[in-house]
C-alpha positions as a printed Julia matrix, in Angstrom:
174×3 Matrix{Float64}:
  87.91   93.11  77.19
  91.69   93.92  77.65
  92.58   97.62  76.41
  96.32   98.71  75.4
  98.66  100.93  73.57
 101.37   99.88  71.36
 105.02  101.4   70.32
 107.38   99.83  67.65
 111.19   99.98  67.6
 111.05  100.86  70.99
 115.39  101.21  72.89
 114.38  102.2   76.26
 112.28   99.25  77.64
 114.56   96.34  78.09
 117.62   95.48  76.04
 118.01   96.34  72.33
 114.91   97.29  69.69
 111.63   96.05  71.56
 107.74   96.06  70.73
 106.19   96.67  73.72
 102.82   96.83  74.65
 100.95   98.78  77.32
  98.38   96.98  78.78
  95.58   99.53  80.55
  94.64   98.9   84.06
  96.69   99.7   87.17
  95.86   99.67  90.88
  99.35  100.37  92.01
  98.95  104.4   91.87
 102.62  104.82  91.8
 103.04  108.47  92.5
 104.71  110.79  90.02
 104.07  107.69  87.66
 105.05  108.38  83.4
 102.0   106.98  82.7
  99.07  107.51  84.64
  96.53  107.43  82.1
  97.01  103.44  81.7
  95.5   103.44  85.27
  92.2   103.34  82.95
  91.13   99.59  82.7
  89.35  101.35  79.67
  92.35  103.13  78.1
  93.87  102.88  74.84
  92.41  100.61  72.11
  90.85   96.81  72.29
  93.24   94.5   72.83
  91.81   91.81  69.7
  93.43   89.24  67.84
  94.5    91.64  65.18
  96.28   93.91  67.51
  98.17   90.69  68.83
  98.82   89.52  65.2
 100.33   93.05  64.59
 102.61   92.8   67.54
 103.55   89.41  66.74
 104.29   90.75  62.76
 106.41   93.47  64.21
 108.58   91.61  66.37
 109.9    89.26  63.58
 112.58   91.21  62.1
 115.93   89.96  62.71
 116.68   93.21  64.38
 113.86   93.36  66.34
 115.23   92.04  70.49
 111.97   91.23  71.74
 108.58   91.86  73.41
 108.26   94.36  76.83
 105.45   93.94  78.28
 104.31   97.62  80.61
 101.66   99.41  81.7
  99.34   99.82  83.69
 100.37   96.46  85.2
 100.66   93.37  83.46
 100.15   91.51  86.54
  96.54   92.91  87.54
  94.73   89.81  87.79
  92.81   90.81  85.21
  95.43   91.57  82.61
  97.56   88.42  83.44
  94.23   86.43  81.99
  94.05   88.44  78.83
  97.93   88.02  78.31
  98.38   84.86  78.92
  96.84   83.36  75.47
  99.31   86.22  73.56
 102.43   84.98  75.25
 101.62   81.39  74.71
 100.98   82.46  70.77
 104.09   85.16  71.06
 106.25   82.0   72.65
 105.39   79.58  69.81
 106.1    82.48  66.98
 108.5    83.54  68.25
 110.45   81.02  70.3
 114.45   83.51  69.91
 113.12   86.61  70.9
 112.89   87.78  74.56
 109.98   88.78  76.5
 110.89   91.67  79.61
 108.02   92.48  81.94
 107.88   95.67  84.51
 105.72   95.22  86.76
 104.82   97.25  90.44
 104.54   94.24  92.17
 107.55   92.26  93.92
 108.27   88.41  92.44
 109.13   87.32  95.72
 106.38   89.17  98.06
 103.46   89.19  96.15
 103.58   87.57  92.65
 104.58   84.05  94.58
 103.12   84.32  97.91
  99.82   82.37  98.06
  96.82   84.9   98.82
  98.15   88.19  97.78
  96.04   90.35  95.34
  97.83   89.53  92.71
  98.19   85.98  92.32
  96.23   84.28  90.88
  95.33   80.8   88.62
  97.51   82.47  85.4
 100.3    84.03  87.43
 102.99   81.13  87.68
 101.91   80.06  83.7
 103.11   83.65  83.11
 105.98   83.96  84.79
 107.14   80.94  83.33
 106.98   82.72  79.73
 108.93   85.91  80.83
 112.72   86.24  80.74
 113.58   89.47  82.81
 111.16   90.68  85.2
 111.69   94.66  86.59
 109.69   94.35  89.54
 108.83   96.9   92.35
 106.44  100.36  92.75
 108.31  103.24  90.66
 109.19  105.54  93.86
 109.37  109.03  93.65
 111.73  109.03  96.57
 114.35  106.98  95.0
 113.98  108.51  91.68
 117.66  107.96  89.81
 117.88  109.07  86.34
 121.02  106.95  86.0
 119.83  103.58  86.36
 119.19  101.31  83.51
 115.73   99.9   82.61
 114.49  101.11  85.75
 113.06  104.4   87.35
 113.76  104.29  91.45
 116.58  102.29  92.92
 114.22   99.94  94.94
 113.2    98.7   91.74
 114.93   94.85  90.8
 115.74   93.31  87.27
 115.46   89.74  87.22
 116.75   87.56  84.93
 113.79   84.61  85.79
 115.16   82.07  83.56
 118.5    81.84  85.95
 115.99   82.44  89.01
 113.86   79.22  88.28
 117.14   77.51  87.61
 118.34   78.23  90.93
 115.14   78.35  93.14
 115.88   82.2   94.09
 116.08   85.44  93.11
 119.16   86.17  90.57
 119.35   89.9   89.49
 120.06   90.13  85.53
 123.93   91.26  84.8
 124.23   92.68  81.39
């Protein structure tokens, strides 16, 4: 069983009005992290096919941008296999709205690299669904208010439907 937290008409996850759900589980540890209590496998509510159904409902308005998809982390093995029914279902409901993604762990280093903790048999299936990725540990260090979508400066957004165009990494421009 997946846990989460949901907030509606969200502006500072990703581009325009969002839904975005937090998924509950987290192994990163980021220090100084916003949410620390999604480190909790167990935190929040069930994540059932009603609570999916009421995401998917509140997404639909024409002035809704898209999905984010937070946490916790998304890409904890265990969450990508809970997620990756939803964003099939969110993908055929929704096929013009966008889905963004922050995750802690680096596209290039450790969501693709064969044998790293998080990879595993969902993790190219749900990349392929996503269409900007914020990827890389929130660091305290490199904290910058002033950035856009994004906490500490070592942190990347990636537009992935121009990276798996190209074959590598193109950072999103907007």
């Amino acid at each position: 069983m997946n846990y989460c937290e949901i907030k509606k008409c969200d502006i500072a996850n990703g581009e325009g009005v969002r839904t975005t759900l937090f998924v509950s589980g987290c192994t990163n540890h980021c220090e100084d992290c916003f949410q620390p209590q999604t480190w909790d496998f167990d935190y929040g509510k069930p994540f059932t096919d009603e609570v999916a159904n009421e995401i998917i409902q509140s997404v639909k308005p024409y002035y809704i941008n898209g999905l984010t998809l937070l946490g916790g982390e998304p890409f904890e093995p265990k969450n990508q296999k809970g997620l990756l029914p939803f964003l099939k279902k969110f993908r055929e409901e929704c096929p013009d709205k966008t889905i963004w993604c922050f995750t802690g762990f680096l596209l290039d280093e450790e969501l693709l690299k064969d044998g790293s903790y998080p990879r595993c048999e969902t993790t190219d299936e749900m990349l392929s669904l996503i269409d900007v990725l914020v990827d890389g540990r929130y660091k305290k260090e490199l904290k910058d208010i002033s950035l856009k979508f994004r906490g500490s400066s070592n942190q990347r957004i990636i537009d992935m439907n121009k990276t798996r165009v190209s074959g590598e990494i193109v950072l999103w421009d907007n």
